[in-house]
Each structure stands twice: as C-alpha cells, then as structure tokens.
C-alpha positions in Angstrom: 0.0 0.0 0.0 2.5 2.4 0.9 4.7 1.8 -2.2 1.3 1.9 -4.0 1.0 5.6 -2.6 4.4 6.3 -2.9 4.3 5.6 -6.7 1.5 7.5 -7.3 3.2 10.7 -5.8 5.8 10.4 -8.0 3.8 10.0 -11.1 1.7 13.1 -9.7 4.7 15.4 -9.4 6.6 14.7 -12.7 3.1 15.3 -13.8 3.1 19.0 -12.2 6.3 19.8 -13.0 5.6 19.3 -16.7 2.6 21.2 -16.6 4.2 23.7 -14.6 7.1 23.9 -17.5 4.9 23.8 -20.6 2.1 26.2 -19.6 2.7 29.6 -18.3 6.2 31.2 -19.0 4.6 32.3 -23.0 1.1 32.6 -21.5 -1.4 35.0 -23.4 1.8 35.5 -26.5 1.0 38.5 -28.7 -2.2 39.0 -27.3 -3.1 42.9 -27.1 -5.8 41.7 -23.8 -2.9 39.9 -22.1 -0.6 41.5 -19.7 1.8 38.9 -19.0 5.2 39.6 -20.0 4.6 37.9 -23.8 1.1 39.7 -24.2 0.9 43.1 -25.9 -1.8 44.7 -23.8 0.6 47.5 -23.1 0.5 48.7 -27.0 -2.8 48.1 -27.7 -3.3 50.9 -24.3 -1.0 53.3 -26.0 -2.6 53.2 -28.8 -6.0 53.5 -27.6 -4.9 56.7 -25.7 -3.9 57.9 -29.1 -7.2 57.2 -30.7 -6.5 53.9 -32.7 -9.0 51.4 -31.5 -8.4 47.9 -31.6 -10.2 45.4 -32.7 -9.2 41.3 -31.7 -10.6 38.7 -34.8 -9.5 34.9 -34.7 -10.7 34.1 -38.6 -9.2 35.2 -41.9 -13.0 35.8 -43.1 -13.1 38.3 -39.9 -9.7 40.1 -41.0 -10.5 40.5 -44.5 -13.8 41.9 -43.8 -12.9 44.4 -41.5 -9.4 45.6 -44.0 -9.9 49.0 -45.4 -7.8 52.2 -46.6 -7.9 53.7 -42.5 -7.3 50.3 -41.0 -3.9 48.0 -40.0 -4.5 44.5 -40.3 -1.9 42.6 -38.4 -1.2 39.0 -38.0 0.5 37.4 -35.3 1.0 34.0 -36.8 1.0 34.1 -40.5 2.7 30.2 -41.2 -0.1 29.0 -38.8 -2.5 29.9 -41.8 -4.2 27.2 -44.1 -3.8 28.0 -48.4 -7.5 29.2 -48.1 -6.7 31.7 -45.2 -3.4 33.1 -46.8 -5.2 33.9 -50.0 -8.0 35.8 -48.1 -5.7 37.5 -46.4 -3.9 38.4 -49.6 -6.8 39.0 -52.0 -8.2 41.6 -48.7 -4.7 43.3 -48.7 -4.8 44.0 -52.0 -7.8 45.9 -52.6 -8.3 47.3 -49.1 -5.7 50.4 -49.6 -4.0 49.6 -46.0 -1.9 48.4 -44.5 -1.0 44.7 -43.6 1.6 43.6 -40.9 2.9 40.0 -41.0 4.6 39.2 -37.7 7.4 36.9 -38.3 6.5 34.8 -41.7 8.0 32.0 -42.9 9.0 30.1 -46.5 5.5 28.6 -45.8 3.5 31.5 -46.0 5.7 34.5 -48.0 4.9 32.2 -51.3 1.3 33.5 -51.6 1.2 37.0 -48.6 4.9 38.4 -49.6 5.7 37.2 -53.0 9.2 37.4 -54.4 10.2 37.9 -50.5 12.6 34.7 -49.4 13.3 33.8 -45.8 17.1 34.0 -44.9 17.4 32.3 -41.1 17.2 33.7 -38.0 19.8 36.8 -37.3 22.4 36.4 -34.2 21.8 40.1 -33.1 19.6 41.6 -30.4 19.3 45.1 -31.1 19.6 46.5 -34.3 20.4 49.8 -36.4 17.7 51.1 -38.9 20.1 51.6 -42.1 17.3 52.4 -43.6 14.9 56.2 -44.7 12.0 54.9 -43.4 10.4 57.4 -41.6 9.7 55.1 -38.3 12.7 53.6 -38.5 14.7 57.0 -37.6 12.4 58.2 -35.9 12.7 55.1 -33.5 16.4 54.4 -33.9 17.7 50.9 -32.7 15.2 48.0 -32.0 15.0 44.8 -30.8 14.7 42.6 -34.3 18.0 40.9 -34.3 16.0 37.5 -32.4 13.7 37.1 -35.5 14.0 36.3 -39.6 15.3 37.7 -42.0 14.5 38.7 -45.6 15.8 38.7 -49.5 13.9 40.3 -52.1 16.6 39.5 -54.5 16.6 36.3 -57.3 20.0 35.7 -56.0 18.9 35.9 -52.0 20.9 39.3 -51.6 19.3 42.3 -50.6 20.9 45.7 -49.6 19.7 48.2 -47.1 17.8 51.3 -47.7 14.9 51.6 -50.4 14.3 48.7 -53.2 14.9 50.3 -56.8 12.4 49.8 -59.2 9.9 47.6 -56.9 9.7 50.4 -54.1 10.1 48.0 -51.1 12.0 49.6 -48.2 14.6 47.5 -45.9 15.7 48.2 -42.4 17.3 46.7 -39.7 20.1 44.9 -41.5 21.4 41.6 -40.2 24.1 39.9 -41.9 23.4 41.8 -45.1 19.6 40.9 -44.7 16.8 43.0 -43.4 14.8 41.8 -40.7 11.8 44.6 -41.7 10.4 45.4 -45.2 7.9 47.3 -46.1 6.3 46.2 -49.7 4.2 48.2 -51.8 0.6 46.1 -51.9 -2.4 46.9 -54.9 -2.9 50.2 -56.5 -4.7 52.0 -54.1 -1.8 52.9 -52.0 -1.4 50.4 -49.1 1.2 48.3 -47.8 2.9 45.0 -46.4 5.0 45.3 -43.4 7.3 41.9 -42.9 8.4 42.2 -39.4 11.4 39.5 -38.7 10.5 39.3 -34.7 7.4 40.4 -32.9 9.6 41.3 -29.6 9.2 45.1 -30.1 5.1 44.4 -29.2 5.7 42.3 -25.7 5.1 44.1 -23.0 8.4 43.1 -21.5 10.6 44.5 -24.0 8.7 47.8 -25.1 10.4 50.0 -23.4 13.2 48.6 -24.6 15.7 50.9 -26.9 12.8 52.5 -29.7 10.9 49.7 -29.5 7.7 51.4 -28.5 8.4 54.3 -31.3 8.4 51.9 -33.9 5.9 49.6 -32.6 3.2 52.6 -33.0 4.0 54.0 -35.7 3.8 50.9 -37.4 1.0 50.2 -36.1 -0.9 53.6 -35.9 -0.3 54.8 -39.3 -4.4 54.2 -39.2 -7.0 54.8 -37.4 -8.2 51.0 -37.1 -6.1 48.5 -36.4 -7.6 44.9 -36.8 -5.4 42.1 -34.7 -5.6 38.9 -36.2 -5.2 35.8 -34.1 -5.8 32.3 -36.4 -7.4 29.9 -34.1 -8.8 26.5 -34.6 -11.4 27.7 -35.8 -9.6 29.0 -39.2 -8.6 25.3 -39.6 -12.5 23.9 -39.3 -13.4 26.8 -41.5 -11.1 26.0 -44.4 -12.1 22.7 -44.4 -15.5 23.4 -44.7 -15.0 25.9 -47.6 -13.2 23.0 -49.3 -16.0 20.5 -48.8 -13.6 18.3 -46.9 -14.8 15.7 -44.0 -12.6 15.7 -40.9 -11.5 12.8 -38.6 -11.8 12.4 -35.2 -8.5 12.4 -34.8 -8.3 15.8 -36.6 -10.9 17.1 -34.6 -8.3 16.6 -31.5 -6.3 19.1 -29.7 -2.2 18.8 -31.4 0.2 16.7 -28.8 -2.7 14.2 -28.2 0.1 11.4 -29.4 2.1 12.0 -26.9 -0.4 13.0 -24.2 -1.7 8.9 -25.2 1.7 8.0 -25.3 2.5 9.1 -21.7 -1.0 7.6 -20.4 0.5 4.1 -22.3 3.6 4.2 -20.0 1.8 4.8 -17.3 -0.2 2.1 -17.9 2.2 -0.1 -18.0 4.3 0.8 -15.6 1.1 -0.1 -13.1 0.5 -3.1 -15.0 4.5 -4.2 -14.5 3.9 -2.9 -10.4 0.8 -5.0 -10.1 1.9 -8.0 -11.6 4.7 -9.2 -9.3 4.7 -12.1 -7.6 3.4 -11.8 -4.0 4.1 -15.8 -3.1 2.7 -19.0 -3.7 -0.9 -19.6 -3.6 -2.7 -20.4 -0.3 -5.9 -22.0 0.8 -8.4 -20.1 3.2 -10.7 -21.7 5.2 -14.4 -20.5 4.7 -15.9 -18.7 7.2 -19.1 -20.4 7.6 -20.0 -23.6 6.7 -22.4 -24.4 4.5 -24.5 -27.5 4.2 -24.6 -29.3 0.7 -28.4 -29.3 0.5 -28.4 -25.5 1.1 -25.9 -25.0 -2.1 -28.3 -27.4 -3.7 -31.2 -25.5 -3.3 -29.7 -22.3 -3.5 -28.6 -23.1 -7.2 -31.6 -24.4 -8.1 -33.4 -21.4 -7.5 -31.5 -19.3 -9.2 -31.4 -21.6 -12.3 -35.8 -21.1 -12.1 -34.9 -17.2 -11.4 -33.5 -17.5 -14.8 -35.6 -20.0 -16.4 -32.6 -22.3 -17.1 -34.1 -25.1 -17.6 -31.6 -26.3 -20.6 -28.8 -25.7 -18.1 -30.5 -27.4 -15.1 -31.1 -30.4 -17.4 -28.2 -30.8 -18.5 -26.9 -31.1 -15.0 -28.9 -33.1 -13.8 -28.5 -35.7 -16.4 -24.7 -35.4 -16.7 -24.3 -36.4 -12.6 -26.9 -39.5 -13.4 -24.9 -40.7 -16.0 -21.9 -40.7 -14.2 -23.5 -42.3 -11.6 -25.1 -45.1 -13.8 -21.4 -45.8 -14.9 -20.2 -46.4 -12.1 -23.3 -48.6 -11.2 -22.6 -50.8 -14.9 -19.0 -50.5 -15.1 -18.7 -48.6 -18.1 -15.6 -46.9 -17.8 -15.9 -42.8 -16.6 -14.8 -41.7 -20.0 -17.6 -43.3 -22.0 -20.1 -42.3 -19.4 -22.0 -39.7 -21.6 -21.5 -41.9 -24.8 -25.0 -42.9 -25.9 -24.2 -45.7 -27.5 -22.4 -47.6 -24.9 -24.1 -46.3 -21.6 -27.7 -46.6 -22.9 -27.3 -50.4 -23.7 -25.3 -51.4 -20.7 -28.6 -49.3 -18.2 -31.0 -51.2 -20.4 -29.6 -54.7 -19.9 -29.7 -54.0 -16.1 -33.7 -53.0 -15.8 -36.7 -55.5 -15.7 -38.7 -53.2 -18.6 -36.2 -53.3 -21.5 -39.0 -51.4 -23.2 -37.9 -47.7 -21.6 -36.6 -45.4 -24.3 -33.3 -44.9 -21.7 -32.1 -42.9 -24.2 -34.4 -40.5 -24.2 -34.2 -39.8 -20.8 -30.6 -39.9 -20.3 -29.7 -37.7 -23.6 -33.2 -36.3 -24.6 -34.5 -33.1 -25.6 -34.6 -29.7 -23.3 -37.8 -29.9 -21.0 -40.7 -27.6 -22.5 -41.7 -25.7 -19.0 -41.0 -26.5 -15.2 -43.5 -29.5 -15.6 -41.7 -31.6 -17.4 -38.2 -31.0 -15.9 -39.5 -32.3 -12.4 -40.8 -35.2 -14.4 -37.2 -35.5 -15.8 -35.8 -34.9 -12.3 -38.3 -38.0 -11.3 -37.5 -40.6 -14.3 -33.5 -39.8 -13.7 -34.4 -40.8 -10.0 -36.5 -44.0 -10.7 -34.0 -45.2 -13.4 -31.0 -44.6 -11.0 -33.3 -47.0 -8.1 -33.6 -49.5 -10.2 -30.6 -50.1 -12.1 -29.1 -49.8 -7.9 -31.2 -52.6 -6.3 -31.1 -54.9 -9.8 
C-alpha cells in the first residue's frame, strides 16, 4: 500500500512539473488583452490613448472583412494559416488600400502574402540599427529585431539596405546583409505590407526597450483602425469546410494528443508491470461459515428457475446420473455420456427393457418447469432400479 501511494506521488509530481514547465512562462503571446510579460496589452493601451481602437478577430474571413484604406490588419502567426486563409488575407490586402503587418512569416506563407520575398534564417543580433529612410525607422532608432527572420527580395537571395529600386520595397534593420523589416508596396490604391522579422518590439516586457515602443506605433498607428488577427482553430474547421472536406476524429483533436496517449501508455504499464509481481505462492483459506450441501443445492436451483434455465438445469442433472449409472454398470468414466455404450449397458440391467433410456438420459430440453420435475423424477427412478437390480 505504501509503495502503491508512494508511486503515485511520484507520477503526480513529474506530472506538475511538466505542466508547470509547458504552460505559463509564453502565456497569453502576442495577445493585445494579455498583460503577462509575452502579451501586448501594453501597446494596444497606447494606442488607444492615441485614438487607434483595436479590434481582436481569430478568422481570416473576420480580418478581411474588416481591411480597409484607414485600418492596419496585423497577423500574429502568418505560417499557422491554411492555403485558403493566406489567400484571403492576400486577395483583402490588396484591394483594401491599407496596411498589412505580418509578424514573423515564414518560406510557408511568404509564397502566396509576400511574394518574391525569401526567408534568410534567424539573425544572431539583439538590437539592431535602422540603415534604412524609413520614416519610423529613424524616428525610433535601434530596436529589438536581431532574435527574429530575416528577408531577400533578391533572385539571388541578396538584398541591400535602404529603399528597393524599381519595386519600391523599403529594408531596415540589416542583419548579416539581410533586413529583418520590409515594407512592400501592396495593390494600386496605396497600401502596404509590413514583414516584421520578430514580434519582440510588441511584448510588454521588452517595449520599453531601446525604440521599441516608437516603432511599434507607428507601425501600427499609421491608421485609425487596427484589426489584430489571431488564427485559431477555428480558421482550420473553417477551411475545411469551404473545401468540402470531411474531418476525422483524430483531426478534430487538440495537437500533442500522441504524446499526451503516449504518456498515459507508459503509465499504464508501468502499473501493470507494479501490479503484476509475484506476491508468493498460492494459499488455501478456510471458509468462514460452513455451508450445508443441500443449502448450495437449493440455493442453485433457485436461481437456475430465477433464470428459467431449464436447458442448463437439465443438462446437469443428467450429466451427474450418467456418471453415476457408470459407475453402477461398469462402463468406464470416459464413455459415461456416450450414448451408445451407456444406454445399452442401463438397459440390460432394468426388468422393462422397453424404456426409451435414451431418451431420458440424452433427450431433448424440458418444454416448461413440468416436465423438468418429471425428468428430475424418471432420472431418479431409473437410477433405483438399475441400484437394487
């Protein structure tokens, strides 16, 4: 018992500790409502106290419907989005006129949202320098981008700093020789795509940080409205749908499920492995009331008529008369219930060779409770007879 409960504790605590390590240090991350250090409630304040209102969507359809020439559209997770998703998003940054922030997008998703953009790997600098005209960019002077992506524009993968010639994209923040912020030209009705390598600057533990805060509102209060798009789950169910696609159980379940059964399987058998050692031999255990034979008797027999067993009860009570009549004839125990050997040796031994012993000793099921005391009766009277002949 107290290795049982020791066991257990064990098992309990790894399971808190893992818990406690995969849950809350990135609680609430990117989240304008969240003030834990990796939420970005504390922008989405200073922007409101400049009069940009924020609005939280978790769809694509939400985002695209709400895009227009006075509102921001930023996405915290653009790789997370399905081909459906990324094309809404595209098709609504195109003819909205303003201005679309991608936080952090990868080969996976710049294909269709940034194309012509290529990711270059992560940069191996905190903080870095603008390099770069961009108006928010020297304004806010050196931010924290270097722990995020960075971007080519070029066929070749190279990209210099400053303004794009030709295309009009603007790069800042050079790491390596690759800019970890672009801003692309998007449609013809004047908007724009903002690539931001790293969504540190928008945490509310590192915006006051360096210029982090400069450039986190102006890029994100160059409009009035600023839409903050969160894909969910609920992206993934509705792109499904919109592709007339049937979905699993198992796709219906949360991700990490595998090895959430996986654990729950070595638990399992751990316990099974515990349980199953040998605790000594087998012992026998007096009862602790005695019981008389007849008692048992009776006790079966009324719950074979509880259960209107008569097929079963039949069958018992011929199988222990033909043993019986066996032993009476001398047919050997292992040709007791063999018709053809018992029947003729209990026939030779009664006075009315006539009786079908057959019949009784390997007939048919008793119809009702009638005729099974009859067959209880005949089993008796052959029995008699065949003892006292």
């Amino acid at each position: 018992m107290r290795r049982g409960l020791l066991l257990f504790g064990v098992l309990a605590a790894g399971a808190t500790v893992l818990a406690a390590l995969n849950s809350g240090s990135r609680h609430g991350l990117l989240d304008p409502r969240s003030a834990d250090p990796f939420g970005s409630r504390a922008v989405a304040e200073l922007l409101k106290e400049r009069g940009v209102t924020t609005r939280v969507v978790t769809t694509a359809r939400e985002a695209a419907e709400a895009t227009g020439p006075r509102t921001t559209l930023l996405v915290t997770d653009p790789d997370r989005l399905g081909t459906t998703q990324r094309r809404q998003i595209r098709w609504a940054s195109d003819l909205s006129g303003g201005r679309t922030i991608l936080i952090a997008p990868g080969s996976h998703s710049l294909t269709e949202l940034a194309p012509g953009v290529h990711s270059k790997g992560d940069a191996d600098a905190e903080n870095l320098d603008p390099a770069c005209a961009l108006p928010a960019a020297t304004s806010a002077g050196r931010a924290t981008l270097g722990d995020g992506t960075r971007y080519s524009t070029g066929k070749d993968g190279s990209t210099g700093t400053g303004t794009g010639t030709g295309t009009g994209t603007t790069t800042c923040y050079p790491a390596g020789g690759h800019p970890t912020l672009l801003v692309l030209p998007t449609g013809t009705n004047g908007g724009d795509t903002v690539l931001l390598g790293s969504g540190t600057i928008l945490l509310n533990e590192a915006l006051a940080d360096e210029g982090n805060a400069s450039l986190a509102l102006q890029l994100l209060g160059s409009r009035p409205n600023l839409v903050w798009y969160m894909p969910s789950l609920a992206d993934a169910d509705a792109e499904s749908q919109a592709a007339g696609e049937e979905r699993s159980l198992l796709d219906l379940a949360p991700a990490g499920w595998s090895w959430a059964l996986l654990q729950l399987f070595v638990a399992a058998a751990l316990a099974a492995l515990w349980r199953a050692r040998r605790l000594g031999p087998l012992v026998t255990e007096n009862l602790p009331v005695a019981i008389r034979a007849s008692e048992a008797t009776e006790g079966r027999a009324r719950l074979y008529r509880k259960a209107r067993a008569r097929d079963r009860a039949a069958t018992v009570l011929r199988a222990a008369a033909r043993e019986r009549l066996a032993a009476l004839t001398g047919v050997p125990h292992a040709q007791a219930h063999d018709p053809a050997t018992l029947a003729p040796a209990v026939s030779a031994r009664l006075t009315d060779g006539a009786r079908d012993v057959t019949d009784i000793l390997f007939g048919s099921i008793p119809s009702d409770d009638a005729a099974l005391v009859a067959l209880a009766d005949h089993l008796d009277a052959l029995e008699r007879e065949v003892r006292t002949s």
